[in-house]
C-alpha atoms as a printed R data frame, in Angstrom:
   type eleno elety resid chain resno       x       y       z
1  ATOM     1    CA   UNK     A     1 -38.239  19.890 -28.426
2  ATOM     2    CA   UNK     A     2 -35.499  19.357 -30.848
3  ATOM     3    CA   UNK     A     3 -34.123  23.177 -30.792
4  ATOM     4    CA   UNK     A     4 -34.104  22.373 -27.132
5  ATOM     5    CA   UNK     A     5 -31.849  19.026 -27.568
6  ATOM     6    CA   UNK     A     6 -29.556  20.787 -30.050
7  ATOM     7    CA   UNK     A     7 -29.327  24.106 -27.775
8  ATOM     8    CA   UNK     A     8 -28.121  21.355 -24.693
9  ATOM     9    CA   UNK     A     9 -26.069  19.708 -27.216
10 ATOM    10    CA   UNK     A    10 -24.008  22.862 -28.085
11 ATOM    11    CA   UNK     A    11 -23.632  23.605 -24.154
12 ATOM    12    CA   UNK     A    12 -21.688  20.505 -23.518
13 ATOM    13    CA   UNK     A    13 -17.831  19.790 -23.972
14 ATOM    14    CA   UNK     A    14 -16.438  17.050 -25.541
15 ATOM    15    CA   UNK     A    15 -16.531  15.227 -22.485
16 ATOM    16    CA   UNK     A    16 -20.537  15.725 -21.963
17 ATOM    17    CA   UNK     A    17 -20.094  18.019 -19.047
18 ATOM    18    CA   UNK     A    18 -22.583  21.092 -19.416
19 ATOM    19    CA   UNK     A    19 -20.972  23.880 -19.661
20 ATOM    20    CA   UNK     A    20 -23.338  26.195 -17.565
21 ATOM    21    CA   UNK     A    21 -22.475  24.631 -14.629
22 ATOM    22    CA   UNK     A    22 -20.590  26.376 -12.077
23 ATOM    23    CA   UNK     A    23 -16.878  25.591 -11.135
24 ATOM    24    CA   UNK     A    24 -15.810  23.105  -7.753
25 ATOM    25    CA   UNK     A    25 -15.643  24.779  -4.910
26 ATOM    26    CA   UNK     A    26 -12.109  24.574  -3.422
27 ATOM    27    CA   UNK     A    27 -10.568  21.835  -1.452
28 ATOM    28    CA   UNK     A    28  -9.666  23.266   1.993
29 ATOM    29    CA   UNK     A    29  -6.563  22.491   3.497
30 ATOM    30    CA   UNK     A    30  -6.207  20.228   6.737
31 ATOM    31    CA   UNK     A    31  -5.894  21.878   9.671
32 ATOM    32    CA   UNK     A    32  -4.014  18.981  11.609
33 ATOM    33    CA   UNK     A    33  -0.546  16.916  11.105
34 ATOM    34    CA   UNK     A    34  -0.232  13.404  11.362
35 ATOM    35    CA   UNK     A    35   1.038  12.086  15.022
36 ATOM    36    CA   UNK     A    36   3.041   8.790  13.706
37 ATOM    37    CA   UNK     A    37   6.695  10.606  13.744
38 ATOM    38    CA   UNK     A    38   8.143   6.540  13.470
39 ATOM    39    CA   UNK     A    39  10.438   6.521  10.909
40 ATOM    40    CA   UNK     A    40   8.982   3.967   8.456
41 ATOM    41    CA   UNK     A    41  12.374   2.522   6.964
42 ATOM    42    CA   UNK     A    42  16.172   1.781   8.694
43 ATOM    43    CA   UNK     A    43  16.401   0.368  12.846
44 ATOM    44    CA   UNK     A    44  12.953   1.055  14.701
45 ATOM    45    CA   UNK     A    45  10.886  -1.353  16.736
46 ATOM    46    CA   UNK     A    46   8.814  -2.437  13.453
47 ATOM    47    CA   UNK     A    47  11.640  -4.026  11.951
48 ATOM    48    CA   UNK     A    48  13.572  -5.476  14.514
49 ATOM    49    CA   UNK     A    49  10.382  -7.088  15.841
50 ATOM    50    CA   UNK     A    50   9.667  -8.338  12.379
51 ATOM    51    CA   UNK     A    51  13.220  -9.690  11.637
52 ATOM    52    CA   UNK     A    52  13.496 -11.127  15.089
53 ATOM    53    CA   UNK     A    53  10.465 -13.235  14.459
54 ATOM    54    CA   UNK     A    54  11.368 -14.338  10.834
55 ATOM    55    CA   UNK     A    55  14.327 -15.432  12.501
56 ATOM    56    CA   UNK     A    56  13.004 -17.420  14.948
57 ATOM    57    CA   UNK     A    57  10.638 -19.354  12.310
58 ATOM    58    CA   UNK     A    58  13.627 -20.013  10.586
59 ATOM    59    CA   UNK     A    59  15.527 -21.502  13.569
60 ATOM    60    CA   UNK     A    60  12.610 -23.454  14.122
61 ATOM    61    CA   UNK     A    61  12.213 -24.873  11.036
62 ATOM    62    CA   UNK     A    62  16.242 -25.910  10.695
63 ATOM    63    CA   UNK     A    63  15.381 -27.784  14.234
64 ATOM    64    CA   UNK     A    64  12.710 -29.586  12.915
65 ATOM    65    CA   UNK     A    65  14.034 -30.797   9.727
66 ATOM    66    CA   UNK     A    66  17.117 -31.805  11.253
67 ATOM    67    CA   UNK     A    67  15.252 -33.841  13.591
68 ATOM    68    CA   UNK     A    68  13.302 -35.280  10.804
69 ATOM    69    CA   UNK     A    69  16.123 -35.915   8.487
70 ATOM    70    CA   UNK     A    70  19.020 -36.861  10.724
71 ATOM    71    CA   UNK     A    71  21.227 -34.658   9.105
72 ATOM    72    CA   UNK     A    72  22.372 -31.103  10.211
73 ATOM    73    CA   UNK     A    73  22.157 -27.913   8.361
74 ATOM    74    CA   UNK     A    74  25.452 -27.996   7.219
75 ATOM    75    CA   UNK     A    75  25.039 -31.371   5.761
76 ATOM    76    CA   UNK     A    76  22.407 -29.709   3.466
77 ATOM    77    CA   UNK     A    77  24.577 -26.890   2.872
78 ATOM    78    CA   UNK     A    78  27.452 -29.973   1.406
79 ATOM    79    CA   UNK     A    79  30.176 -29.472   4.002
């Protein structure tokens, strides 16, 4: 029993893998290409639709205020 633990001892790396394993088999290359062709950055649909809604939150939010407050948006601004 204890030439066996000391033979598996010497058979492992210092990581504990055992050494008499066999290598991974290779990863295979994919066979198909992505479809999204959308560029991801600069003027596409994503970002205009994005930035056209942040705006209108905004726009809504300056009408509500100013209806709350009185005051316009340039009054907050100090003009």
């Amino acid at each position: 029993m204890q030439q066996n633990k000391s033979q598996q001892l010497k058979n492992q790396n210092t990581l504990g893998v055992s050494m008499t394993q066999s290598a991974p088999k290779p990863v295979s290359q994919p066979t198909q290409l992505p479809r999204d062709s959308t560029p991801k950055y600069g003027f596409n649909d994503y970002v205009e639709r994005l930035n056209g809604r942040a705006a209108m939150i905004g726009f809504v939010a300056a009408v509500v205020i100013e209806a709350i407050t009185g005051k316009g948006v340039l009054t907050w601004l100090g003009f």
